[in-house]
C-alpha positions as CSV (number, residue, x, y, z in Angstrom):
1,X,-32.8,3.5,30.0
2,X,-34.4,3.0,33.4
3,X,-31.4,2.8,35.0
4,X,-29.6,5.8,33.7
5,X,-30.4,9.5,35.0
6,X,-29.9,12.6,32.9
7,X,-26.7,13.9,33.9
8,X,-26.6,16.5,31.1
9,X,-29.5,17.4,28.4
10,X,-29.2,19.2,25.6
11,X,-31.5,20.2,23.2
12,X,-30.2,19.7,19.4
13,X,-32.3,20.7,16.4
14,X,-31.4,19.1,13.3
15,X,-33.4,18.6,10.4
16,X,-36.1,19.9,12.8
17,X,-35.8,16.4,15.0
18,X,-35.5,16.8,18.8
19,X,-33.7,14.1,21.2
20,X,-32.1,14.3,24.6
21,X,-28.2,12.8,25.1
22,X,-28.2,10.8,28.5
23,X,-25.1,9.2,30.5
24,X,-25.7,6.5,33.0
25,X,-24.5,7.8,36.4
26,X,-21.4,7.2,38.5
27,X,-21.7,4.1,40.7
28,X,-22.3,4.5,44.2
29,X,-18.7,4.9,46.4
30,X,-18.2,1.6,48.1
31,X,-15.5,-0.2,50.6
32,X,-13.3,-2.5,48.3
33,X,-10.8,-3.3,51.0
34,X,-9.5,-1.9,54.4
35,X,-6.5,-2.7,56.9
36,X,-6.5,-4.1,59.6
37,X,-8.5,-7.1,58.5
38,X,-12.1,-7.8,60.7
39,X,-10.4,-9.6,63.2
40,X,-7.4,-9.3,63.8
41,X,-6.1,-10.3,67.3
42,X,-2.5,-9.0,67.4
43,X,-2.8,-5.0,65.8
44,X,0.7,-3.2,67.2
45,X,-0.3,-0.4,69.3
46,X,1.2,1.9,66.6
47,X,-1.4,0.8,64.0
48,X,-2.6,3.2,61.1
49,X,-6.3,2.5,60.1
50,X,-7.0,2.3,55.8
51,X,-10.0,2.3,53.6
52,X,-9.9,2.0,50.0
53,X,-12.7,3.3,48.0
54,X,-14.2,1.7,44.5
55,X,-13.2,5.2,43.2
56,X,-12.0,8.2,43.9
57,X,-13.9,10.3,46.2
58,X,-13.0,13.8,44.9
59,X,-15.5,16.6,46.6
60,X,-16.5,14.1,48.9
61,X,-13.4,13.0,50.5
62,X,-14.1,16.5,53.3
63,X,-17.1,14.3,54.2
64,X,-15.4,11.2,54.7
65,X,-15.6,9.8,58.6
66,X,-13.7,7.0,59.9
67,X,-14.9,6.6,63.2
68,X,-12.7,4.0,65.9
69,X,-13.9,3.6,69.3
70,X,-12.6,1.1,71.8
71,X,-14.7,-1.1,74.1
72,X,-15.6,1.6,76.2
73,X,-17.0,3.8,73.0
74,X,-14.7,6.2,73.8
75,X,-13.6,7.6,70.4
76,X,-9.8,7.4,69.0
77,X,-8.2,10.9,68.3
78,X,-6.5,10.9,64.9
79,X,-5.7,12.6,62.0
80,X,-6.9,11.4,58.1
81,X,-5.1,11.7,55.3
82,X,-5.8,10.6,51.4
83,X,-3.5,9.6,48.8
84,X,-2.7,11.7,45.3
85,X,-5.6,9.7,44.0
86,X,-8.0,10.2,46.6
87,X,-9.4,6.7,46.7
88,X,-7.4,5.6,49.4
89,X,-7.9,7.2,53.0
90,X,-5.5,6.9,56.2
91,X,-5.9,7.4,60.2
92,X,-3.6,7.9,61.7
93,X,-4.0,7.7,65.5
94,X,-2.8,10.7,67.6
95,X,-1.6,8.7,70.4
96,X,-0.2,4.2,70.8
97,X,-3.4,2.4,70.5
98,X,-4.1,0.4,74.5
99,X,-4.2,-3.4,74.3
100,X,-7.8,-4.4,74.1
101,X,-10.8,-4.7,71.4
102,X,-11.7,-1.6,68.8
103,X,-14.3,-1.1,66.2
104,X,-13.6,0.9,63.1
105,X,-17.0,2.7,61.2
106,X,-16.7,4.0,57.5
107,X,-19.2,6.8,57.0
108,X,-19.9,9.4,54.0
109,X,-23.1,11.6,53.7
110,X,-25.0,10.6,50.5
111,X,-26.8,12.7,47.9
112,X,-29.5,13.6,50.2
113,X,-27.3,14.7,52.9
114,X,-27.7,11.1,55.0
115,X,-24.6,9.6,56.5
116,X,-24.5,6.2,55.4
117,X,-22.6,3.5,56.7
118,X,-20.2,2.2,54.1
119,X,-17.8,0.1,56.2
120,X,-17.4,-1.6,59.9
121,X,-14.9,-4.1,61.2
122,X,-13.5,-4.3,64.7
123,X,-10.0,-5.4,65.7
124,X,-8.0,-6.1,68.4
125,X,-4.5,-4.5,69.8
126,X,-2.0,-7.1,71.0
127,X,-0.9,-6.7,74.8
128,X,3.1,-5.4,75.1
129,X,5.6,-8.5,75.3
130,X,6.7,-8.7,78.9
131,X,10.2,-9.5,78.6
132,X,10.9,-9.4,82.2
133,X,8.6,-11.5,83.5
134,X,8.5,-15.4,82.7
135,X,6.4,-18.1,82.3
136,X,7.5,-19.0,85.9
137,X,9.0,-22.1,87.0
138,X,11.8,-23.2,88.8
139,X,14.1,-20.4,88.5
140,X,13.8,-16.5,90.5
141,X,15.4,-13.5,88.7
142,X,15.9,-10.6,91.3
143,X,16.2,-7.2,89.8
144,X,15.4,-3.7,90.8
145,X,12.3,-2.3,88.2
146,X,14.2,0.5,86.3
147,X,17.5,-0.9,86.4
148,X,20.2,-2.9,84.2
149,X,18.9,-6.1,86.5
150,X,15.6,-6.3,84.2
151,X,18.3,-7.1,80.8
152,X,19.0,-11.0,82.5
153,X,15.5,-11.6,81.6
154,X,16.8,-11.1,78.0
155,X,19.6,-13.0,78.5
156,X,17.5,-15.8,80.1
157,X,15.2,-15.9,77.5
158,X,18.2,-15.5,74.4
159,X,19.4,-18.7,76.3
160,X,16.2,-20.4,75.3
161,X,15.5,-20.1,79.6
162,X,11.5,-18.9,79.7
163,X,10.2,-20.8,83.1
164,X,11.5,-18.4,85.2
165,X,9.9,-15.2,87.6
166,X,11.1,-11.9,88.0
167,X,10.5,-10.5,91.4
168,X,11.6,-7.1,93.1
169,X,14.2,-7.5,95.9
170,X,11.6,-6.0,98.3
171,X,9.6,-9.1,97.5
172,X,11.7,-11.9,97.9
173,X,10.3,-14.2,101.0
174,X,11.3,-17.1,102.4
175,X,7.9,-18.7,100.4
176,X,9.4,-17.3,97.4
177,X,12.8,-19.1,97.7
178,X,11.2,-21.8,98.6
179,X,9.0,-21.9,95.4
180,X,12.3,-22.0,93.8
181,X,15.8,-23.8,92.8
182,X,17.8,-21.3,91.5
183,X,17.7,-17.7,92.1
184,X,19.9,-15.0,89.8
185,X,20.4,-11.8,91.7
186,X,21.3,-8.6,90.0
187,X,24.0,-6.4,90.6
188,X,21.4,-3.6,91.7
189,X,19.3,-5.3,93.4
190,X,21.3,-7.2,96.4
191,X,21.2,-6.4,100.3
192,X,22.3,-7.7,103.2
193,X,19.0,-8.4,104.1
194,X,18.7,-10.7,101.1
195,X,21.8,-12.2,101.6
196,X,20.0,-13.0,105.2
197,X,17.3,-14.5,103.5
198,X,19.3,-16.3,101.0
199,X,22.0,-18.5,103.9
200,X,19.5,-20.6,104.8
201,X,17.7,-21.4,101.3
202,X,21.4,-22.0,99.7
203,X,22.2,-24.0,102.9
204,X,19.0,-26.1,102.1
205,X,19.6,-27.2,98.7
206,X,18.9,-23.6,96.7
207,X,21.3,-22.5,94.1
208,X,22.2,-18.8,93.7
209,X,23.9,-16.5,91.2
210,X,25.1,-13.1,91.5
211,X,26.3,-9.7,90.0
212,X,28.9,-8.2,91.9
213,X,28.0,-8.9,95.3
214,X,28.8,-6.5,98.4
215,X,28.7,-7.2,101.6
216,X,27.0,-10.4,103.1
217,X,26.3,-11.7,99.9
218,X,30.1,-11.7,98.9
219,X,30.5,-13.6,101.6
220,X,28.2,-15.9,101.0
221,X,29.8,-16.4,97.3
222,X,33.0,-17.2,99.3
223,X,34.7,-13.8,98.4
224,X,36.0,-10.6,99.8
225,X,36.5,-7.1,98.2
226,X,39.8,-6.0,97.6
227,X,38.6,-2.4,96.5
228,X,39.8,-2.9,93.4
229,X,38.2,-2.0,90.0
230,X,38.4,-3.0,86.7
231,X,36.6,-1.2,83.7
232,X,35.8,-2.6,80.4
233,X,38.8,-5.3,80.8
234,X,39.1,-9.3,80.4
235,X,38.5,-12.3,81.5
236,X,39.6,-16.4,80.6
237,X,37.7,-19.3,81.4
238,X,39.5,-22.2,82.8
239,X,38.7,-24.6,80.3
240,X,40.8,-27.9,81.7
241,X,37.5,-28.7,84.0
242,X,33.9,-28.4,84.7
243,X,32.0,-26.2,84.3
244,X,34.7,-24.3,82.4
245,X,35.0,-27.2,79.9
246,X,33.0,-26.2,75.9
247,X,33.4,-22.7,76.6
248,X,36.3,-21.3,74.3
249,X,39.7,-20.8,76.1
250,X,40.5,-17.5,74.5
251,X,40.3,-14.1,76.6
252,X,37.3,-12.1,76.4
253,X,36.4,-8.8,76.9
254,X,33.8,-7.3,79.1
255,X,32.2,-3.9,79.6
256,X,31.4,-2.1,82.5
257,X,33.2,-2.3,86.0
258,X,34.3,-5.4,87.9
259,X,34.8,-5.7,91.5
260,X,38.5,-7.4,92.8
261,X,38.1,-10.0,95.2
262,X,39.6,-12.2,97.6
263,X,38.4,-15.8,97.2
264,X,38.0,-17.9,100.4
265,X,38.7,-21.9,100.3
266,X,35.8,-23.5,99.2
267,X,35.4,-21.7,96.2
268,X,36.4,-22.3,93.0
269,X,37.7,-19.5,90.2
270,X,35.6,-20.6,87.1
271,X,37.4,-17.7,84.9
272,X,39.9,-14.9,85.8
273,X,40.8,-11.5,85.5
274,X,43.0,-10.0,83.0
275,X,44.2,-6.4,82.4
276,X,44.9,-6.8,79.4
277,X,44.3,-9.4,76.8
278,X,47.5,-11.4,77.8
279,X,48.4,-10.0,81.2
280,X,46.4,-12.5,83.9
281,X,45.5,-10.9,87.6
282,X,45.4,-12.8,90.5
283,X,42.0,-12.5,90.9
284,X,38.5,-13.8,89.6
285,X,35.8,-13.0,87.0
286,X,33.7,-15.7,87.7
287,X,33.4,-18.3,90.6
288,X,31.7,-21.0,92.4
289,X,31.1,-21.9,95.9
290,X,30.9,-25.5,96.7
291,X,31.0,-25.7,100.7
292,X,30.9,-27.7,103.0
293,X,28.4,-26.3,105.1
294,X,26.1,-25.5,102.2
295,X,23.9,-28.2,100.6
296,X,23.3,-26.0,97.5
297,X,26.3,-23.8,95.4
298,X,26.8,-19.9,95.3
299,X,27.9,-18.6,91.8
300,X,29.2,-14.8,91.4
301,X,30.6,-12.8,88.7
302,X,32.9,-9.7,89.2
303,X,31.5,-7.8,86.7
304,X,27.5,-6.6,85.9
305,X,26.7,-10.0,82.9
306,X,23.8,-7.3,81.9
307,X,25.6,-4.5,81.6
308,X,28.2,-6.2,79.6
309,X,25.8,-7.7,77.5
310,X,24.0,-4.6,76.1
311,X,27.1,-2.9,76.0
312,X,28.8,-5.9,73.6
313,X,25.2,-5.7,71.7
314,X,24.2,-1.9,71.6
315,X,27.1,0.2,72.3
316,X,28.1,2.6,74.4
317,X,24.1,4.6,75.2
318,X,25.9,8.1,75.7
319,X,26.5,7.9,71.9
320,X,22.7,7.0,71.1
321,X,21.6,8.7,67.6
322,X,25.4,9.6,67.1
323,X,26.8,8.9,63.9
324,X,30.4,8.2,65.1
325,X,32.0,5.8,62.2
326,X,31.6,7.8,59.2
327,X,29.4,5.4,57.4
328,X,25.8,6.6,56.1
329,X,23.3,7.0,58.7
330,X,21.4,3.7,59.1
331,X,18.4,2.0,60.7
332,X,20.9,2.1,63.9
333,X,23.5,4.5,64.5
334,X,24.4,3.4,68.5
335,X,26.1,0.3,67.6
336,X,29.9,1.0,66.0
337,X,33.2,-0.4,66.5
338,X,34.1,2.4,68.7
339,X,31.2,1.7,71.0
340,X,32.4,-1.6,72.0
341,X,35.7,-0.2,73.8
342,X,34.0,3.2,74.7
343,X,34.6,4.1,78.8
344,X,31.8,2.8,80.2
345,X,29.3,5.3,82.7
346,X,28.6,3.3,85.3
């Protein structure tokens, strides 16, 4: 009886006896679980922030607190929300959560009007994946921040390639190259200058790739332009010798725009241009330069490999959040049939 309080008392006369009818009280509100868990290192900047309560706060839930601050104290704007049973509450975050270390306090007022502490737990936000960047090692990627140049770190890493560094063209030294066996340069992000820069480091052993070269980098890469263009047409691998040979000897279909060009002796044409899936051109997709003068190689592609790429993979982006197939919207409505063969915008 000690541990019950008189939640109601009434008086009943019967047969001229008195007694009082007791209930033992509700149990205090406590923290039975919350999300994320104390912790947690890798919390996506997106996070929502839940308590669950041993029962349902009712009145109380309009003097419910959640409280996050980061490392700084600086409080977390947000919004809190309750589900139908009211033992359940939500933050929501008004803005993405920064990478670094947050604490979460649980707070409720009690009888007497005292905020007490029910809950605390800290967390941690996971810094962003840097796709573009690389572990670094033997290998440079040169591509303009902000453009199409940035997707060959992709295509670097889908190739199981992560020792590489990505640096902007305006950055590329002669320490750099030097640092380096192999530099990839994108279509965007080529100069004269570089091509400067680049002669003596391919004439020393370095090995370079490009994306539709202009000017002294084609001629470095042993081509000339014809002023030709190609849009969203084919290419064939010559299969019959290295490094052709394993790669399948059918035609293949690229996306965006690809440059004609005159190839010099000296290089090689690893894969040619067709107009159509049968109808061969006379001139490349794909070659290598193996001179005499130059102690490394220079390899070059007609077309933009990145822009092909997330063309083949997401479809045409002037259709993005277009239904265009007339199948159910879905988790992804850019990629459809149609998208692969849409006119490119570049």
């Amino acid at each position: 009886m000690a541990a019950a309080v008189v939640t109601c008392a009434a008086l009943l006369i019967t047969g001229g006896a008195a007694f009082m009818v007791l209930r033992p009280a509700s149990a205090a509100v406590e923290v039975v679980s919350h999300f994320p868990s104390d912790g947690t290192r890798k919390a996506p900047p997106t996070i929502k922030i839940m308590s669950s309560f041993s029962q349902p706060l009712e009145g109380a839930a309009e003097q419910l607190d959640i409280v996050v601050t980061d490392s700084t104290g600086v409080s977390v704007p947000g919004s809190l929300r309750f589900n139908g049973a009211l033992d359940t509450a939500t933050l929501q975050p008004t803005d993405r959560l920064k990478p670094g270390a947050y604490t979460v306090e649980v707070k409720l007022p009690d009888s007497s009007g005292t905020e007490k502490m029910l809950d605390s737990w800290r967390f941690q936000v996971k810094q962003p994946v840097d796709l573009v960047n690389g572990n670094g090692g033997s290998v440079l990627l040169v591509a303009d921040p902000g453009t199409r140049d940035s997707y060959l770190a992709e295509i670097l890493r889908a190739e199981g390639l992560n020792s590489f560094d990505t640096v902007a063209p305006e950055l590329v030294t002669a320490d750099v190259l030097e640092r380096h066996s192999v530099a990839i340069i994108g279509a965007h992000s080529g100069s004269d200058e570089l091509a400067d820069q680049l002669q003596g480091w391919v004439r020393d052993g370095g090995d370079a790739v490009f994306m539709r070269p202009r000017g002294r980098l084609a001629t470095l890469a042993g081509l000339k332009a014809t002023g030709q263009r190609f849009t969203d047409d084919y290419l064939k691998v010559d299969t019959s010798r290295v490094p052709g040979r394993g790669i399948t000897g059918e035609t293949m279909q690229f996306h965006g725009t690809a440059t004609g060009y005159d190839v010099s002796p000296g290089t090689e044409v690893v894969a040619s241009l067709f107009a159509t899936a049968n109808r061969r051109t006379a001139l490349p997709a794909v070659t290598l330069r193996d001179a005499a003068d130059l102690h490394g190689h220079v390899a070059a592609f007609s077309y933009d490999l990145a822009t092909s790429v997330m063309y083949s993979r997401q479809g045409n982006p002037e259709w993005s959040g277009e239904e265009r197939d007339g199948i159910p919207p879905r988790s992804d409505p850019t990629i459809s049939s149609e998208a692969l063969t849409a006119q490119p915008t570049t």
